[in-house]
MDTraj code that builds the backbone (N, CA, C; nanometers):
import mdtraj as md
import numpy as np

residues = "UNK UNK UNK UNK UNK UNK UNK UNK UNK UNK UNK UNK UNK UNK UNK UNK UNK UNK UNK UNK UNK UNK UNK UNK UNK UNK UNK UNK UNK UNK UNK UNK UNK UNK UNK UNK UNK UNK UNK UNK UNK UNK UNK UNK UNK UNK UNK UNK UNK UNK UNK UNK UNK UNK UNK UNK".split()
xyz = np.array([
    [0.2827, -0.6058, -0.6409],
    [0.1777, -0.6871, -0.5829],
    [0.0462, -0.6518, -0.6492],
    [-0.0091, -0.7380, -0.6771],
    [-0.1524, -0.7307, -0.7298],
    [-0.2311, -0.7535, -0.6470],
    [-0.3746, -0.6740, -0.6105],
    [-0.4552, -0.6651, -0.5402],
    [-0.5673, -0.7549, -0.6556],
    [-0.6511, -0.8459, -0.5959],
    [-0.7652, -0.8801, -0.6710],
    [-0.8845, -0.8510, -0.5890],
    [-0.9654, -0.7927, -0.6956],
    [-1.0904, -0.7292, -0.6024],
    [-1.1771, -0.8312, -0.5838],
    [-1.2087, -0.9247, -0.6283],
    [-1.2928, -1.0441, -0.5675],
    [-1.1995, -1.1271, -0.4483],
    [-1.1193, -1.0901, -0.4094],
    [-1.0203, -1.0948, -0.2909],
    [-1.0645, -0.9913, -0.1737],
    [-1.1454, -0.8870, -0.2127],
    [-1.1028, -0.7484, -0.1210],
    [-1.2716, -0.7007, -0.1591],
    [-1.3750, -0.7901, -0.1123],
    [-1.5172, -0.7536, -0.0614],
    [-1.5871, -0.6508, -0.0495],
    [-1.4903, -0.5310, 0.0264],
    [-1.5472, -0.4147, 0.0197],
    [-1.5120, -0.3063, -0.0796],
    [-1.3852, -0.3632, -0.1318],
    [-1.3600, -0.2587, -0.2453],
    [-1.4375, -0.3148, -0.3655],
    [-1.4775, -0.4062, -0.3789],
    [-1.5486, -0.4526, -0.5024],
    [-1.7055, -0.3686, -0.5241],
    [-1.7960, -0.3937, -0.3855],
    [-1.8865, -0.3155, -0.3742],
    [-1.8781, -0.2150, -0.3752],
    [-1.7611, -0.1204, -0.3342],
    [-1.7937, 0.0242, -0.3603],
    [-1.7617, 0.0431, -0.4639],
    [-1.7037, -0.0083, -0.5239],
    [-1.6400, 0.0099, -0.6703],
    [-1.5453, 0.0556, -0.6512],
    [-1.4484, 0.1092, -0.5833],
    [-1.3010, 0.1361, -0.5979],
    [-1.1903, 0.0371, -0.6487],
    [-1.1193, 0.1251, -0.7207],
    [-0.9903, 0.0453, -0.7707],
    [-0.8805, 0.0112, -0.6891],
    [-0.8096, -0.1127, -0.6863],
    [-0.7273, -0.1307, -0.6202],
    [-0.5914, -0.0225, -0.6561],
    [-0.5297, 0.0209, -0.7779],
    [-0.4973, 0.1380, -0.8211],
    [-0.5007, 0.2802, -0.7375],
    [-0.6274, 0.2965, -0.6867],
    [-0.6167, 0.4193, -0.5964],
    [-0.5978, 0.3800, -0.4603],
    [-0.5240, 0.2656, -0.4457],
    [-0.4896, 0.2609, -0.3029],
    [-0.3304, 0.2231, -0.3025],
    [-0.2779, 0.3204, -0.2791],
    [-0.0984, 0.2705, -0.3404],
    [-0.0134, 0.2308, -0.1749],
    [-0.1265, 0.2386, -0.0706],
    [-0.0547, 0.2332, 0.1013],
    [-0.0907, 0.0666, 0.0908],
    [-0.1639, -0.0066, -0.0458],
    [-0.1691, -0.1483, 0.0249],
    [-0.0827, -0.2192, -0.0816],
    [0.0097, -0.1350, -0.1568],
    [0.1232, -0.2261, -0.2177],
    [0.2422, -0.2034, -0.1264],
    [0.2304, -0.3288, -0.0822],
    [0.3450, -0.3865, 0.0101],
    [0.3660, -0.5483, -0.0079],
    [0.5071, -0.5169, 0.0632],
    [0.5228, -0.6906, 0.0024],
    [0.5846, -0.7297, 0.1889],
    [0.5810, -0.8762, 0.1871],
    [0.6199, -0.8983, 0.3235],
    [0.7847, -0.9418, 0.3597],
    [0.8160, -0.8956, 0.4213],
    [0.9554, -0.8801, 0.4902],
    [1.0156, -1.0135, 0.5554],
    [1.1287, -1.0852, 0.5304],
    [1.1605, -1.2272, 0.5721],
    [1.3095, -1.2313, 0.6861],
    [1.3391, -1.0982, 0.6906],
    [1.4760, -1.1257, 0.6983],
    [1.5264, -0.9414, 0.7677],
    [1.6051, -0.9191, 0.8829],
    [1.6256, -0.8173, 0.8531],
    [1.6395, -0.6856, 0.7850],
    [1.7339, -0.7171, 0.7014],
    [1.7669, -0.6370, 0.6230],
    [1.6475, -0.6203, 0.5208],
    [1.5798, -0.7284, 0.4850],
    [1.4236, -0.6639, 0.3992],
    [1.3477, -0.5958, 0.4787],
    [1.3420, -0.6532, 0.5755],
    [1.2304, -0.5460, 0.7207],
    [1.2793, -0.3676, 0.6959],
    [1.4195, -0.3731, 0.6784],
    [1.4943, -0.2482, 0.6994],
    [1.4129, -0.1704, 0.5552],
    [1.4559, -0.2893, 0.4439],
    [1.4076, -0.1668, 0.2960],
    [1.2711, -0.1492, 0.2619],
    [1.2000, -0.2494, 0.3578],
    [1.0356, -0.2502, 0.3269],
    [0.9942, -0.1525, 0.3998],
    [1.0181, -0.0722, 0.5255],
    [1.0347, 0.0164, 0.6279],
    [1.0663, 0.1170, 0.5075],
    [1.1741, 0.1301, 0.4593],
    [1.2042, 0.2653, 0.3859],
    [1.1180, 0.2851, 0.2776],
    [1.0719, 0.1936, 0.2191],
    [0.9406, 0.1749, 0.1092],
    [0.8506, 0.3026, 0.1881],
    [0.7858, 0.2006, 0.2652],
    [0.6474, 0.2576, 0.3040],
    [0.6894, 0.3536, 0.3572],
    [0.7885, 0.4038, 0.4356],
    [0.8135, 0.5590, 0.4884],
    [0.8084, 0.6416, 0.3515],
    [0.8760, 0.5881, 0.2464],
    [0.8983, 0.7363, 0.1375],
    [0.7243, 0.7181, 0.0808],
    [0.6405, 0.5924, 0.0768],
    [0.5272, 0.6050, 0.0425],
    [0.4093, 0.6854, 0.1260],
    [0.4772, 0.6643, 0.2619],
    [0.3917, 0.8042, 0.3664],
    [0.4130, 0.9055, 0.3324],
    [0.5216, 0.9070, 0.3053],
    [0.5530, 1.0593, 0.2666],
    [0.5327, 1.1272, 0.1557],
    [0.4996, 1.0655, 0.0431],
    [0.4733, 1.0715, -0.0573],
    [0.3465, 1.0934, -0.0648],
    [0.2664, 1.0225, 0.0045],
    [0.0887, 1.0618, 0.0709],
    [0.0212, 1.1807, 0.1229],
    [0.1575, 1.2142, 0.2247],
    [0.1479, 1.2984, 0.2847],
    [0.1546, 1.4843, 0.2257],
    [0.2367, 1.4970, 0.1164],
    [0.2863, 1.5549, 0.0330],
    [0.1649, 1.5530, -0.0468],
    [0.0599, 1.4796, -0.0989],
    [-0.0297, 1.4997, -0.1800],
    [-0.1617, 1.5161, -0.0809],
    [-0.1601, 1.5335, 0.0343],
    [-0.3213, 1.5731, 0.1313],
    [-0.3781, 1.4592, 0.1411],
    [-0.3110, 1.3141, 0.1403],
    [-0.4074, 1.2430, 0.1469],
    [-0.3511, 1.1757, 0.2474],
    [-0.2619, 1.2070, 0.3240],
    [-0.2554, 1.1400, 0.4667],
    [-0.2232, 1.2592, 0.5668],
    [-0.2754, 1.1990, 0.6498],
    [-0.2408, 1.3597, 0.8013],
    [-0.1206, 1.3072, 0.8570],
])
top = md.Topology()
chain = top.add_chain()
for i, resn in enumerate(residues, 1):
    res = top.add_residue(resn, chain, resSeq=i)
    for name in ("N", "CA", "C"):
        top.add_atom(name, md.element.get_by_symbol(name[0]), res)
traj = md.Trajectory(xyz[None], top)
C-alpha cells in the first residue's frame, strides 16, 4: 500500500515520511479468512514494533 502525503495533511507538514510509519501499511479485509491473515499481519507487525521500543 502506498501512502500519499498530499493524502495525509499532517504528515506532509511535519515532514515525516510515510516510510517511517510501517503500523499504517495495511490492506482491508473482505472475507473471513483475509480478516484471519490481515490479523496475523498486524500482530507479527506489533510485535515486531514492540521488539524495536517503539510500541509499549
Amino acid at each position: 500500500m502506498q501512502i500519499s502525503l498530499t493524502g495525509e495533511p499532517v504528515l506532509r507538514l511535519t515532514g515525516l515520511s510515510a516510510a517511517t510509519l510501517p503500523h499504517m501499511d495495511y490492506e482491508v479485509a473482505g472475507t473471513p479468512a483475509q480478516r484471519k491473515v490481515w490479523q496475523d499481519k498486524i500482530d507479527q507487525q506489533g510485535a515486531e514494533l514492540k521488539a524495536r521500543g517503539l510500541l509499549s
